[in-house]
N, C-alpha and C positions, 0 to 999 in steps of 0.2 A: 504493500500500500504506500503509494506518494502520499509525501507531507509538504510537498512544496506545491502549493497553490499558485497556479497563473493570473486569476485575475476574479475580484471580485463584481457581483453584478446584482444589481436590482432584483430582476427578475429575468429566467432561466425558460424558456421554452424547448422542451423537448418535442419533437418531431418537424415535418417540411410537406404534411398536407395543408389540406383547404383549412383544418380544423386548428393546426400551430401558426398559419401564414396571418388567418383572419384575426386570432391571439395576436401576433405579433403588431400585426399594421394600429391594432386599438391599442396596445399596450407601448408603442412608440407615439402615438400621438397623444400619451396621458405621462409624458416625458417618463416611462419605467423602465427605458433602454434595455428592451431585450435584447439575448443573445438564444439565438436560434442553434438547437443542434442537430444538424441535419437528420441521421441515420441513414441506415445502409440501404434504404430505399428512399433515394431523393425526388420529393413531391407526390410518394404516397403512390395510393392504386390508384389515382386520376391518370397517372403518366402512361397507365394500361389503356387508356380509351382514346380511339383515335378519331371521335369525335363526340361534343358535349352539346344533345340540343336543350335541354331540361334547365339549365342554367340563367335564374333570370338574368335579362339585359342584354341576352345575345340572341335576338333572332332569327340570325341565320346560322347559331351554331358556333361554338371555338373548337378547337383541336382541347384533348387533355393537359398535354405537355406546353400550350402556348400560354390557356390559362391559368398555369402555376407558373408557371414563368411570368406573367402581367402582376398577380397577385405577389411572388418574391420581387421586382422590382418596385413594386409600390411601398412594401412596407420596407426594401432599404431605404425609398426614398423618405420615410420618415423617422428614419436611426436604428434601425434594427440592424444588429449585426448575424452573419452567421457563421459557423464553425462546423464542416465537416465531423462527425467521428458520431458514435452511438454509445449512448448512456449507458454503461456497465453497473453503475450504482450510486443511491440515494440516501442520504445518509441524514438527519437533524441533528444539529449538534447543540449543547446545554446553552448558548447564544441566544439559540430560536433560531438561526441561520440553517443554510442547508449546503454538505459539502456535494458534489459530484463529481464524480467519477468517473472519465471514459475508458474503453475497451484497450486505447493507446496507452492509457496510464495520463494522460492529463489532467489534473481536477482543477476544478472551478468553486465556488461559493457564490450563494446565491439568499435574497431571502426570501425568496418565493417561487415555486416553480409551475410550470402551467405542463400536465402530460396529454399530448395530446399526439402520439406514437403512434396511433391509429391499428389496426388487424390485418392481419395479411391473408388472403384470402389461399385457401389451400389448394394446389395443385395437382398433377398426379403426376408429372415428369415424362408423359409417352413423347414418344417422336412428334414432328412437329408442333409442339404444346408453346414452345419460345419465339418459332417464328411466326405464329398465326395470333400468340395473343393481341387483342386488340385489330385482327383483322378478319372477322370471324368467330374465332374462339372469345369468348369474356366470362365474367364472372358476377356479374350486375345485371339481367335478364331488363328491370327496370331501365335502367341504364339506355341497354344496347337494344332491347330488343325490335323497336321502331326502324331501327336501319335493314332489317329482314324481313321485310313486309313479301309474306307470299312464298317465302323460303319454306322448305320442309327444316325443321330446329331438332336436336338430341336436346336433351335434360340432362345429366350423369348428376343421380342421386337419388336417397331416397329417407329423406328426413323430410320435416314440416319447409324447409328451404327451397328443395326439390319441386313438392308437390305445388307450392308458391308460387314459385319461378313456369314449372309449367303451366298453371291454371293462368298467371297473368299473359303469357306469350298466343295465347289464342288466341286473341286478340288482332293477333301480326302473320301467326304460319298458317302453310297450311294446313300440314298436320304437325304435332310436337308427340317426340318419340322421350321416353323417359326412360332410360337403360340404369337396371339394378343390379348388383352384384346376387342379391339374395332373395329367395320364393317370399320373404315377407317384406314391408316395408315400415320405416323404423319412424314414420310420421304418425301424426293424432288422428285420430279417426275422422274428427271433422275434414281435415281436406282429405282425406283417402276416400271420402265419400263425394267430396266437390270434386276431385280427378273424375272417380267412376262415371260422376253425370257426364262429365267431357268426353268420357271414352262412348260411354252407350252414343251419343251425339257425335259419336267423328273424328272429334276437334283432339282426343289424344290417342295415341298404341305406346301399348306398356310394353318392355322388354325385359323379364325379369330372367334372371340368373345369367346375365350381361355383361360385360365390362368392356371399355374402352380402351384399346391399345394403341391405337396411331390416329395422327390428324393429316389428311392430305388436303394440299392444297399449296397456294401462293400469297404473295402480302398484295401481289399487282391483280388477283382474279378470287381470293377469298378460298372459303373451304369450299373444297368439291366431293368430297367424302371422306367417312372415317370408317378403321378397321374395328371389328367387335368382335370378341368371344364370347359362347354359350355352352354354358354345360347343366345342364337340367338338375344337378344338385346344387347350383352356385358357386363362387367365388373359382370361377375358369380360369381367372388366371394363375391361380395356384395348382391349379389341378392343370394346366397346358404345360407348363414348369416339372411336372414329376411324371417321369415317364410311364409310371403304371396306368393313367390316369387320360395323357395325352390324347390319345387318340380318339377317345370318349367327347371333347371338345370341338366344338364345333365354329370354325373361324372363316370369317367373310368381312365382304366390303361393304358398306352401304350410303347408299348417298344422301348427304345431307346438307344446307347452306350454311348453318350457324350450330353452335356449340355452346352450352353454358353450363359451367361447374355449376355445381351446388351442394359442392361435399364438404362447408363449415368455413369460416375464418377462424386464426388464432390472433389472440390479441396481443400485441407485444408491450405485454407487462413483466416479462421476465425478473425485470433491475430492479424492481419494486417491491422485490422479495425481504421482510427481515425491517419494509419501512416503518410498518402502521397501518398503512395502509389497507381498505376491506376490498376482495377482489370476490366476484361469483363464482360459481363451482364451475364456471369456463373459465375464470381467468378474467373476464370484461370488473373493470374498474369501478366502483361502486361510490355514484358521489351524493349529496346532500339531498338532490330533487326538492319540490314544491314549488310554491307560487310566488316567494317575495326573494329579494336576496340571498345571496350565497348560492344559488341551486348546484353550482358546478364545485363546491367546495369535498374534500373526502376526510376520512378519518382522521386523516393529520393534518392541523392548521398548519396553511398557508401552502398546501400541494392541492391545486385544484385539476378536475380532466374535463376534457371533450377530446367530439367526433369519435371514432370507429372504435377507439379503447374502453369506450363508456357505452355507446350507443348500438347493441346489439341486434337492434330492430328493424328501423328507418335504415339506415347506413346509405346517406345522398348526400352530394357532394353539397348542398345548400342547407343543409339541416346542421351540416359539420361546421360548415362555415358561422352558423348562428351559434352555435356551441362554444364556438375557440372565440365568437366575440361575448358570449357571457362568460368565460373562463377569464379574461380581459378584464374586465369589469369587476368581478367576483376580486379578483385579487389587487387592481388599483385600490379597490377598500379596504382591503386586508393593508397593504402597506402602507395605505393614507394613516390609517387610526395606528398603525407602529410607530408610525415616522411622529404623528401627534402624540405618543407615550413617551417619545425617544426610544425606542427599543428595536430601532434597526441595526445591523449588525454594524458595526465601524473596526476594519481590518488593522488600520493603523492603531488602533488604541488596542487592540488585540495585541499587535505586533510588541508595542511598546511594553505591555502587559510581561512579555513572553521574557525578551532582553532582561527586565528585571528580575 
């Protein structure tokens, strides 16, 4: 553990979606001189979408990656600094201060932090899965699904997210195929009853004991099909894998225009292990909620969250954004009524403290 601190700061924003930027750009203009730290995925899962039409203000649409880019120069343009590297650890110290810790070994002090690190949506690693996302393939059905209007859509899942994402996509395909690994599905009965009405009507085909192994297609022409395994007891691809088994499985191609996970996010609350902090039996960050002040505030004064670390539900890129700006606010008052105690941290009189 470093003991040499690089620099102290008002307040600390951790992540670089819609939900730390919109922190940021309020938290510099309420002069709290953030310091943004990036992580390992710079600008969040908006950088996955290669185009945003749901975003007020733009009606003809932005790219993902343009609109964090408009929103990161905006809030440097009001003093926000940022810093590369991903929060390894969070720490209060007997001050009320708060030290951090990055993965490089850099720490910082801060007296307030805003976590707003956002989920990362789960993957499954088959071939073509890195060059089609966001051309085709996504993981936001809400999202993307209006750009596949008329397409035949896969599903890949089969939790209450799944059965979600397919029931909303009727809307746009023209049939939506929902591939499961297993003869049951692991959603509430309410939508597995809203699916069935879709399926008796058309509008969906179930593939169960299915899995997903390849995406084909191009970034210039979109997905043109994907490969599937079937094996009538489930989970084919373990059983394609073990030769006693193999040839009992049953693999083809089939054509589809669009693809959409719906096999869970994780929240990257990892660092926030050991803080105080209350996390859900997923992991999702657990803050104040209600109706007057503080709503974004959590278990330990003066770490407050938004966007996708908190927000397991909604997860849109405008709901995050209203998050990281009451995360903003929530903690301007946190430091207004310190700084009015006196009991802001002060590193020099620490220092001096130390000397003697």
């Amino acid at each position: 553990m470093s003991d040499e601190i690089l620099e102290h700061r008002r307040l600390l924003v951790a992540g670089s979606g819609i939900a730390a930027l919109s922190a940021a750009i309020y938290a510099a203009r309420s002069n709290n001189e953030p310091l943004l730290i990036e992580g390992d995925e710079p600008g969040g899962q908006l950088t996955l979408t290669t185009d945003v039409e749901n975003y007020p203000g733009f009606p003809d649409g932005i790219s993902g990656p343009e609109l964090i880019n408009e929103m990161r120069e905006q809030a440097g343009k009001f003093g926000t600094e940022f810093e590369s590297g991903i929060v390894a650890d969070v720490e209060k110290r007997p001050a009320g201060h708060f030290r951090v810790e990055l993965t490089n070994g850099d720490v910082y002090t801060a007296d307030a932090v805003i976590v707003a690190s956002g989920a990362s949506a789960r993957t499954l690693g088959v071939p073509g899965e890195d060059d089609l996302m966001g051309y085709g393939l996504s993981t936001c059905a809400t999202c993307d699904g209006a750009f596949f209007r008329d397409e035949d859509m896969l599903v890949v899942g089969g939790g209450d997210a799944a059965m979600e994402e397919a029931n909303f996509l009727t809307k746009f395909a023209d049939t939506v195929y929902i591939a499961h690994r297993r003869e049951e599905f692991r959603a509430e009965d309410v939508w597995i009853d809203r699916v069935m009405d879709k399926v008796d009507d058309g509008d969906i085909e179930i593939l169960k004991n299915t899995e997903l192994t390849e995406i084909h297609g191009t970034a210039e022409e979109g997905i043109t099909s994907v490969t599937l395994v079937e094996h009538p007891d489930g989970h084919p691809k373990e059983k394609l894998e073990d030769p006693a088994t193999a040839d009992a499985v049953d693999e083809y191609e089939f054509e589809v225009g669009a693809v959409f996970y719906a096999i869970g996010h994780t929240p990257n609350t990892e660092f926030l292990e050991g803080t105080g902090v209350e996390l859900d039996d997923a992991g999702y960050l657990l803050t104040q909620g209600g109706r007057d002040g503080g709503q974004t505030a959590t278990a330990v004064e003066g770490v407050f969250g938004a966007g996708d670390v908190v927000d397991h539900h909604y997860q849109q890129a405008v709901t995050a954004g209203g998050m990281g700006v009451m995360a903003a606010l929530d903690a301007d008052d946190y430091l207004s009524e310190r700084e009015r105690a006196g009991e802001l941290y002060e590193p020099e009189v620490d220092a001096a403290a130390a000397d003697d």
